[in-house]
C-alpha positions as CSV (number, residue, x, y, z in Angstrom):
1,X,24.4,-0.8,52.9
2,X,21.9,-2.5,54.7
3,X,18.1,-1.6,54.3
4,X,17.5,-0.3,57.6
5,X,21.1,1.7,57.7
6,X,19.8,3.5,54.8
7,X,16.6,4.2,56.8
8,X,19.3,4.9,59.6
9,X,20.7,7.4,57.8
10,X,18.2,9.1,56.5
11,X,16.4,9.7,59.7
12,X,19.9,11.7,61.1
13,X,20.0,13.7,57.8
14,X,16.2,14.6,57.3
15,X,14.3,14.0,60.6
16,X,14.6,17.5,61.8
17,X,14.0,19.1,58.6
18,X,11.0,17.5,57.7
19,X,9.8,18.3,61.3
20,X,10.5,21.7,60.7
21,X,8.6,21.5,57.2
22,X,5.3,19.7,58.8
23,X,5.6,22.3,61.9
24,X,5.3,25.4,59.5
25,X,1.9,23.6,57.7
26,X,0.3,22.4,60.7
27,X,1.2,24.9,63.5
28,X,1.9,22.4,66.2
29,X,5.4,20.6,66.7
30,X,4.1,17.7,68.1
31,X,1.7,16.8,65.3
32,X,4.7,17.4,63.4
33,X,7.0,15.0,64.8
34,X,4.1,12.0,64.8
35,X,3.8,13.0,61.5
36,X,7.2,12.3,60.6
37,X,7.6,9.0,62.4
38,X,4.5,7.6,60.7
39,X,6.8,8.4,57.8
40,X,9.6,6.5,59.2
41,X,7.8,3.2,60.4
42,X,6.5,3.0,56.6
43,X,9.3,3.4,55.2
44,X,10.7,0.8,57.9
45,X,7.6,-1.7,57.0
46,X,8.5,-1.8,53.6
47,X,12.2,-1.5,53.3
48,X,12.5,-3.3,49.9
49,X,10.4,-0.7,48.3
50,X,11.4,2.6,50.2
51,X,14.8,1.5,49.0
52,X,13.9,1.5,45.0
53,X,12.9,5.1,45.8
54,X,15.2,7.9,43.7
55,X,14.4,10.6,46.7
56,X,13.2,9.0,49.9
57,X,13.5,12.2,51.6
58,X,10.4,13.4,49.3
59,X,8.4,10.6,50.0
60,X,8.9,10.7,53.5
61,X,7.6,14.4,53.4
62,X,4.8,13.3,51.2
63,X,3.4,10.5,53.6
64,X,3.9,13.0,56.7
65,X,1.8,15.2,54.6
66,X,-0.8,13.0,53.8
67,X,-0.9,12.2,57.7
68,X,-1.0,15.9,58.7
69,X,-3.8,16.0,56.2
70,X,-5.6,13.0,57.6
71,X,-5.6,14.9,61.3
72,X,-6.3,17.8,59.8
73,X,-9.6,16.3,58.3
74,X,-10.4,14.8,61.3
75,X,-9.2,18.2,63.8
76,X,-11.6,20.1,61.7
77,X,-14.6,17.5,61.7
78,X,-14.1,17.3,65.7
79,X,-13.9,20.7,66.3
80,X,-17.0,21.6,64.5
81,X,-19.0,19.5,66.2
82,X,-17.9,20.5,69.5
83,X,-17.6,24.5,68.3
84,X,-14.9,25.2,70.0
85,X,-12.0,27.0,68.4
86,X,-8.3,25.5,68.9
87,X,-6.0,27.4,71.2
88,X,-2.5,28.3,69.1
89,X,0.8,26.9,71.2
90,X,2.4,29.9,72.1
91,X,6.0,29.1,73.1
92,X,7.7,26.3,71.6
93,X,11.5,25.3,72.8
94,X,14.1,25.6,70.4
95,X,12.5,27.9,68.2
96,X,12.8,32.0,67.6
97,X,10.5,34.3,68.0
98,X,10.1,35.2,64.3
99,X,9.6,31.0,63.7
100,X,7.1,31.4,65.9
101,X,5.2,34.5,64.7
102,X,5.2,32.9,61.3
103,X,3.8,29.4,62.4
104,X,0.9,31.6,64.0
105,X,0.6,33.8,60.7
106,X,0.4,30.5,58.9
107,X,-2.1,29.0,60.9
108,X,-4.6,31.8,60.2
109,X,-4.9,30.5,56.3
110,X,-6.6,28.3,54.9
111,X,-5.1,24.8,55.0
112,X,-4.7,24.5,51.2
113,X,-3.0,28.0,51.4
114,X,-1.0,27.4,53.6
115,X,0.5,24.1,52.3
116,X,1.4,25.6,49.5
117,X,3.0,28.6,51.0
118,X,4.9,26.0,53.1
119,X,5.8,23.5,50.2
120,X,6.8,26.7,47.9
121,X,8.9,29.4,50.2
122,X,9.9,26.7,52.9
123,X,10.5,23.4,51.2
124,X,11.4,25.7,48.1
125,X,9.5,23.3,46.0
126,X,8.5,24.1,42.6
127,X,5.1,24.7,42.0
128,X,4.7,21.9,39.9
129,X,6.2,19.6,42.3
130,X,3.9,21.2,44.8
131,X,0.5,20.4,42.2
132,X,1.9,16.9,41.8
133,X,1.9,16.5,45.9
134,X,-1.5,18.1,46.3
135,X,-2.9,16.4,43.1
136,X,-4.2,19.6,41.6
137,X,-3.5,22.0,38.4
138,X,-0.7,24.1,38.7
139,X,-2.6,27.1,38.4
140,X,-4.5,26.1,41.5
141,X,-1.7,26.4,43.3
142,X,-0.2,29.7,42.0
143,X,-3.9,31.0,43.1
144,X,-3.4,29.3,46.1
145,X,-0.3,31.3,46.8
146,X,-0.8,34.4,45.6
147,X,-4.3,33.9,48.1
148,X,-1.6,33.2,50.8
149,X,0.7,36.0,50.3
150,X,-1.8,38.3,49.8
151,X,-3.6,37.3,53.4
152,X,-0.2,37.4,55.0
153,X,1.0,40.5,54.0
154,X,-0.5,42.6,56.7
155,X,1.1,39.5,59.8
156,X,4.3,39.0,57.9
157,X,6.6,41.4,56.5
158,X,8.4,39.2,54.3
159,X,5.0,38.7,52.1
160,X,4.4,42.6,51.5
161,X,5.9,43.1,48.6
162,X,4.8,39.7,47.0
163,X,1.1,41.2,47.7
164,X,1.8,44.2,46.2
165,X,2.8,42.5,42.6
166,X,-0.2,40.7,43.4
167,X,-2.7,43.6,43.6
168,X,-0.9,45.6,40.6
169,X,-1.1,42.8,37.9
């Protein structure tokens, strides 16, 4: 298979998922999708090494990361100077209600918490997979999520009863 039919390939199997993935950390679909096509003309830049790779589709996620990161960095540096608080996207096509809701949940978290929630219960990485990508200890990032779920608890359902084990341990 040719280099840039593997690349091909990948980008019909994994494109929308890792959109998916970066919408639920950043909060905004089309940071997302830049995010991911950075990804994709790296991966197209180098083809000889992105094809040595033993799962592409997790360094594709990790260099949209690292550029939803980058923005992120920058958003926050911008924003302070200027004080002004970013507007949430309310309505985005192709996506439920609930999707929604949770995106907005997310967003009200602390960046580092809410990577890892994302990483952990979306991605369904492990947390030491998810201290690897985030190049800290993985007990940073159990505090990291139990931090999350416990501050979005009272917006999301689904986390209640992973904040109540929380609080009782």
């Amino acid at each position: 298979m040719a280099e840039g039919d593997r690349v091909r390939e990948l980008y019909d199997g994994c494109y929308r998922r890792l959109v998916g993935q970066l919408f639920a950390v950043c909060g905004n679909l089309s940071e997302a999708e830049d995010a991911v096509q950075e990804a994709f003309v790296r991966a197209v830049e180098k083809p000889r090494r992105f094809a040595q790779l033993d799962n592409p589709e997790a360094w594709l996620r990790t260099v949209a990361l690292n550029a939803v990161r980058r923005r992120y960095r920058r958003a926050a540096r911008f924003h302070g100077l200027l004080s002004r608080v970013d507007v949430p996207e309310t309505t985005v096509a192709g996506l439920s209600a609930d999707r929604i809701a949770l995106v907005e949940a997310l967003r009200q978290l602390p960046y580092e918490q809410r990577e890892a929630i994302v990483l952990h219960h979306i991605v369904d990485l492990p947390v030491s997979d998810i201290a690897v990508q985030q190049r800290v200890p993985e007990g940073t990032v159990k505090a990291r999520l139990a931090r999350g779920r416990a501050r979005l608890a009272p917006l999301v359902h689904e986390f209640a009863d992973d904040s109540e084990e929380v609080n009782h341990v």
